[in-house]
C-alpha positions in Angstrom: 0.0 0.0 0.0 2.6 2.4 0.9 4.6 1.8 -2.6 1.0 2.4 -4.6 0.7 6.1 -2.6 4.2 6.9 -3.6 3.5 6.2 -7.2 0.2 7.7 -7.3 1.9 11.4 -6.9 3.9 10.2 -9.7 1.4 9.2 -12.5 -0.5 12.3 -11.7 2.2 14.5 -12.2 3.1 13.0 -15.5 -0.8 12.7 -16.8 -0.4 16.5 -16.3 2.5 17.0 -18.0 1.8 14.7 -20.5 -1.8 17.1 -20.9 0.4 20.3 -21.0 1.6 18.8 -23.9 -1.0 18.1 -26.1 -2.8 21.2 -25.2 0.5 23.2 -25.4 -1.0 25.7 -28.3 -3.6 26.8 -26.4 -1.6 27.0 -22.6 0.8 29.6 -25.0 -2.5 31.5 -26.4 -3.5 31.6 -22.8 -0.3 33.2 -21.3 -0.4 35.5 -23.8 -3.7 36.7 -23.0 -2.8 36.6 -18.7 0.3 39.2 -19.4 -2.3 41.2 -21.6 -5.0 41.5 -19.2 -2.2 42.2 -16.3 -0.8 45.2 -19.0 -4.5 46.4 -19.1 -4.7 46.1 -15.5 -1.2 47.9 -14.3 -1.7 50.8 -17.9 -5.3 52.4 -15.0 -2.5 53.2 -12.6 -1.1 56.8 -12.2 2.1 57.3 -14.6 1.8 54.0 -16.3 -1.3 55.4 -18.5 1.4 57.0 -20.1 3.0 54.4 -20.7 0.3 52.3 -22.1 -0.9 49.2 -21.8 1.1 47.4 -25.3 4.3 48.4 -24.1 3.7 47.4 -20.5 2.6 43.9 -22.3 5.8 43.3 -23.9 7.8 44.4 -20.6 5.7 41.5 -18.9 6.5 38.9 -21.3 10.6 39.6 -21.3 10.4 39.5 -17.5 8.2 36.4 -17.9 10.8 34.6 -19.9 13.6 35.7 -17.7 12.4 34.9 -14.3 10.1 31.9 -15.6 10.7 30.9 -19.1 8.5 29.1 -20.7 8.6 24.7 -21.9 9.1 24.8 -25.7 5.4 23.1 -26.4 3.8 26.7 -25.7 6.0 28.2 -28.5 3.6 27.7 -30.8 0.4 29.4 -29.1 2.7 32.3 -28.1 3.7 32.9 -32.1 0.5 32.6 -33.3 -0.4 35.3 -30.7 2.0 37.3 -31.7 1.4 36.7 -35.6 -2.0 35.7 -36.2 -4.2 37.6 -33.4 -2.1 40.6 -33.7 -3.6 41.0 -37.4 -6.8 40.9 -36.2 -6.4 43.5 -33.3 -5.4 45.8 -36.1 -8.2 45.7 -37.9 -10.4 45.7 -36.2 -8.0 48.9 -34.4 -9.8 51.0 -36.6 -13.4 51.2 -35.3 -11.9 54.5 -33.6 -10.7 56.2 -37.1 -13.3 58.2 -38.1 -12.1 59.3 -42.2 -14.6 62.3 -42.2 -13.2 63.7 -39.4 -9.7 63.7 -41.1 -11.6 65.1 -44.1 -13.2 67.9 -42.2 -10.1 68.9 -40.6 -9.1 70.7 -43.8 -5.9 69.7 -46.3 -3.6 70.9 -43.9 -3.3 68.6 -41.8 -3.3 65.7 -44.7 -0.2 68.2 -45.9 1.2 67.8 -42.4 0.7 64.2 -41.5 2.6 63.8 -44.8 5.2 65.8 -44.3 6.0 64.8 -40.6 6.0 60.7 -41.8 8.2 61.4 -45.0 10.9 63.4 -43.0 10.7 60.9 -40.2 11.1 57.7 -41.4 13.8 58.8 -44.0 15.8 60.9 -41.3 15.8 58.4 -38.7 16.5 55.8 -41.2 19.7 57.5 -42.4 21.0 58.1 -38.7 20.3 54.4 -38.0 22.5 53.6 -41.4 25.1 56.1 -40.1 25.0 54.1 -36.6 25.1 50.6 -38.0 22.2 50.2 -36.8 20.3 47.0 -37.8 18.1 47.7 -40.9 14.8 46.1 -40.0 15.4 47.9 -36.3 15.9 51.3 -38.2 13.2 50.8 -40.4 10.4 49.9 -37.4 11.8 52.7 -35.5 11.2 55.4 -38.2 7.8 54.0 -38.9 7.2 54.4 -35.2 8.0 57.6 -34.5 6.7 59.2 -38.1 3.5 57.2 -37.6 1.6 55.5 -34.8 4.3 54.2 -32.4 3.8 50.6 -31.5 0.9 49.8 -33.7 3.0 51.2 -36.8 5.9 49.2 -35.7 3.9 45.8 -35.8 2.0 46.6 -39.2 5.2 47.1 -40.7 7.4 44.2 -39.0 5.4 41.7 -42.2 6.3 43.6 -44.6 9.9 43.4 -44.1 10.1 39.9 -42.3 11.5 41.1 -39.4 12.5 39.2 -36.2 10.7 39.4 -33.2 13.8 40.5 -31.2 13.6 43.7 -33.5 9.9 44.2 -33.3 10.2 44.3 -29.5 13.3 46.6 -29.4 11.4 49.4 -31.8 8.8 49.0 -29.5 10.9 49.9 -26.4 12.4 53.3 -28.3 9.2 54.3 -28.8 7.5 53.8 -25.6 10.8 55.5 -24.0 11.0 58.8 -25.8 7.3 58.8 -26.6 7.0 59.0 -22.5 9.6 61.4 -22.4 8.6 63.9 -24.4 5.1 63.7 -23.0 6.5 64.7 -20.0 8.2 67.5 -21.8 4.9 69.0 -23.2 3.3 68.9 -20.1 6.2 70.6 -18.5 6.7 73.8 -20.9 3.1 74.1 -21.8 2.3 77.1 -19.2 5.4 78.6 -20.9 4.7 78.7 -24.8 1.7 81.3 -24.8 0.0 79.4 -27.7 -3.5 78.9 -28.3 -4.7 75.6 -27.1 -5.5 74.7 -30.6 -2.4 75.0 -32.3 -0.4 73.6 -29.0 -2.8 70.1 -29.8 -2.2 70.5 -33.9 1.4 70.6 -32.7 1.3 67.7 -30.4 -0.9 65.2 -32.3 1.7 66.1 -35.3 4.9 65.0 -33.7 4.1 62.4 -30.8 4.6 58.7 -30.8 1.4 56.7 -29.4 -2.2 57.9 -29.2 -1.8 57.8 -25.6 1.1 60.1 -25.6 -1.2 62.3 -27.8 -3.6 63.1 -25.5 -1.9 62.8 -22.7 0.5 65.7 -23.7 -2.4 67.5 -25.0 -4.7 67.5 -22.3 -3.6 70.4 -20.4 -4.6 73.0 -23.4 -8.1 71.5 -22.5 -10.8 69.9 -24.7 -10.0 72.1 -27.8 -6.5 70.8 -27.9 -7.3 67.2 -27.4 -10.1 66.8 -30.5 -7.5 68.8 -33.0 -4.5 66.5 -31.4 -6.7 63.0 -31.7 -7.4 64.8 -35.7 -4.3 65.4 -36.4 -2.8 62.1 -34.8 -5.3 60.0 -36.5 -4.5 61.8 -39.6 -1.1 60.3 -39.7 -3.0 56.8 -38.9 -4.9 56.6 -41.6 -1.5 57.4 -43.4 -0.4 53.9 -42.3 -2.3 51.8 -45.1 0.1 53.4 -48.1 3.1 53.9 -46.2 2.7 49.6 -45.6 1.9 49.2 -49.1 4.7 51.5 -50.2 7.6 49.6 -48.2 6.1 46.6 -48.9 6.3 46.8 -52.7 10.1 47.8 -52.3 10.8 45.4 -50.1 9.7 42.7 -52.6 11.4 44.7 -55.2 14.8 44.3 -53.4 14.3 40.4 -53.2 13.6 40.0 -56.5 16.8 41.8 -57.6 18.4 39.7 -55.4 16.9 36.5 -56.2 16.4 37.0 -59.5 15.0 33.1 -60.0 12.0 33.7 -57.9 9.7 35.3 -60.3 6.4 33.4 -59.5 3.6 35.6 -59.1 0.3 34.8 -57.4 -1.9 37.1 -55.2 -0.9 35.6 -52.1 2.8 37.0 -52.8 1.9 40.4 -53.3 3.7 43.1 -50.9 -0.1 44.2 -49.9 -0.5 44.0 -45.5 -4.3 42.9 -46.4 -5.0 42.9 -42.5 -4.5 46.7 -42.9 -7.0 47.2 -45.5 -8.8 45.3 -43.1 -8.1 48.2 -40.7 -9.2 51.0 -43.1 -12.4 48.5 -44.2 -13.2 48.6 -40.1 -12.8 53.0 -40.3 -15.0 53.1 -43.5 -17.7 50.8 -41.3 -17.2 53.1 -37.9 -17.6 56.2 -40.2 -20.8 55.6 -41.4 -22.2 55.6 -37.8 -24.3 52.6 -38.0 -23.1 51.4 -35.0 -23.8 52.4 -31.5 -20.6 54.2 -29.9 -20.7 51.5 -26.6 -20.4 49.1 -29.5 -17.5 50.6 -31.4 -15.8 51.6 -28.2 -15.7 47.6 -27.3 -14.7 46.4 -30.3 -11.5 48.8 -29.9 -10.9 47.9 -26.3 -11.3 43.9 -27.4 -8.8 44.9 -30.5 -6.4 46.4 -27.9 -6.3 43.1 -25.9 -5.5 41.0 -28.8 -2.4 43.5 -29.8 -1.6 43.5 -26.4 -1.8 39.9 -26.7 0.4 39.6 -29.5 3.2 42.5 -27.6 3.4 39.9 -24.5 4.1 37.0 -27.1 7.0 39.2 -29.0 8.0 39.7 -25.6 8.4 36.3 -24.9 10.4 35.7 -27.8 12.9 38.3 -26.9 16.3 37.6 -27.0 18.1 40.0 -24.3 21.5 40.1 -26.3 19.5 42.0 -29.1 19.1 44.7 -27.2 22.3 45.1 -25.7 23.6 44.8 -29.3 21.2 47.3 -30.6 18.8 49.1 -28.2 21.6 51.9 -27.6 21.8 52.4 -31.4 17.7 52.8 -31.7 17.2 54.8 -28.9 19.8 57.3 -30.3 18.3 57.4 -33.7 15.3 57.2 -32.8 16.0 60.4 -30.4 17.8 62.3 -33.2 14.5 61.8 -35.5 12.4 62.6 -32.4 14.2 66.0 -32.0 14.3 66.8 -35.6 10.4 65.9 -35.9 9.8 68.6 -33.2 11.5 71.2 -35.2 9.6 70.2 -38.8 6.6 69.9 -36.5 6.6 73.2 -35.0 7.5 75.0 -38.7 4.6 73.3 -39.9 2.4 74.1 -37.6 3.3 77.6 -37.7 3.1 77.8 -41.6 -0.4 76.6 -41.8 -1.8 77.6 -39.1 
């Protein structure tokens, strides 16, 4: 009797192992989702609403796989999180674009949104180059900080294959000096005798996250946050061709260099389709036939799944990246940040 209750602890424990196993997929899906909700949870505490709650998501899963790691037979839920789900967050992301509101905002701030993303992404690109600074990393980062921060970052990873490790390190640049210059704003507000409309133009035209956006442009009061949301949802929108755009020369550069892979079929085409997706979502949310509780779910649900996706990128991080490269983006993406400010402020000034 005694040898059966020592081997009884025994079988159970490998049953469960042996069910960990087979439902491995769905044990990585689930961790996934447990950092995300925590992200969601920690991102309605003072200071960390800054922050937000995608970047806190990826912070959680690096600590979780340095403190706990993770039994290879969840790798596959957690890149499917971080692959599959996050398309679908994306789209449906855009039940908060509304396109008439960009359209009633007037061709300046199409001119502007433009203008900032163009400079952006090719300055920071070129200080990245001039650093030796990975490609891919230099590319995300520039998209980042011209765009929409981390959502930017992660519609643009597919389009030029890049690794998680430098998905998650773009995202860390951005989340650093998109906090820190939200700070900034806050702090020299009082001191830059503006109107609080053209201190929110100017603040929705050169901040990193949505978050940071409003954040920054609360203090200039409700006038400054509706033409900083405008003007930051502006270069949102702008997202959809900017993807297509890298995409098609991304595609163009591995043809030249594989010159014997010529098939064509629709599959293979440089289009992000979940990003149409996105802009088919903002084309349903503009027409207003559906309730606003309705559409404001539907984006909280799509910012679980992305947050989802950031804890499984997370996961997959590789520490020695960033000690390779995380100096290197954080000072290009600082010197882009710096120079946007500048292009910002003369743009605002000139059509304003």
């Amino acid at each position: 009797m005694g040898v059966l209750r020592l081997q009884e602890p025994q079988q159970q424990k490998t049953e469960k192992r042996s069910w960990m196993r087979k439902n491995g997929f769905i044990l990585g899906i689930g961790l996934t989702l447990f950092l995300a909700l925590i992200a969601q949870f920690i991102a309605y505490l003072p200071i960390f609403e800054i922050i937000g709650s995608l970047v806190l998501a990826i912070v959680l899963g690096i600590v979780w796989r340095v403190v706990f790691y993770y039994p290879s037979y969840m790798a596959g839920g957690i890149t499917f999180s971080s692959k599959k789900i996050l398309r679908l967050g994306i789209i449906l992301l855009g039940m908060r674009l509304n396109l008439l509101s960009i359209v009633e905002a007037g061709f300046s701030v199409v001119i502007t949104a433009v203008v900032v993303i163009a400079v952006t992404i090719f300055v920071i690109y070129k200080i990245g180059s001039k650093l030796e600074l990975n490609p891919n990393i230099g590319l995300l980062t520039a998209c980042g900080t011209g765009i929409c921060g981390a959502a930017a970052i992660v519609a643009i990873a597919p389009q030029v294959k890049a690794k998680d490790d430098e998905v998650a390190i773009s995202v860390a640049t951005i989340a650093m000096l998109g906090t820190l210059f939200t700070f900034i704003y806050v702090l020299i507000f009082p001191f830059l005798n503006i109107e609080s409309y053209t201190y929110g133009f100017f603040a929705g035209a050169t901040l990193h996250e949505l978050a940071h956006v409003i954040a920054a442009a609360d203090p200039g009061g409700s006038t400054s946050v509706d033409i900083a949301v405008i003007m930051k949802l502006t270069r949102v929108a702008l997202l959809v061709p900017v993807a297509i755009i890298i995409g098609l020369m991304f595609a163009r550069k591995n043809r030249t260099e594989n010159a014997a892979d010529r098939k064509f079929s629709l599959k293979s085409l440089p289009i992000p389709w979940f990003i149409i997706g996105f802009l088919a979502t903002s084309a349903i949310y503009t027409t207003g036939i559906l309730p606003t509780a309705v559409s404001d779910l539907i984006v909280s649900f799509s910012y679980l799944l992305i947050g989802m996706a950031m804890a499984g990128l997370g996961l997959n991080v590789d520490l020695n990246s960033f000690k390779q490269y995380g100096l290197k983006s954080f000072k290009a993406g600082l010197a882009g940040t710096v120079i946007l400010v500048f292009v910002g402020a003369g743009l605002v000034w000139a059509v304003i």
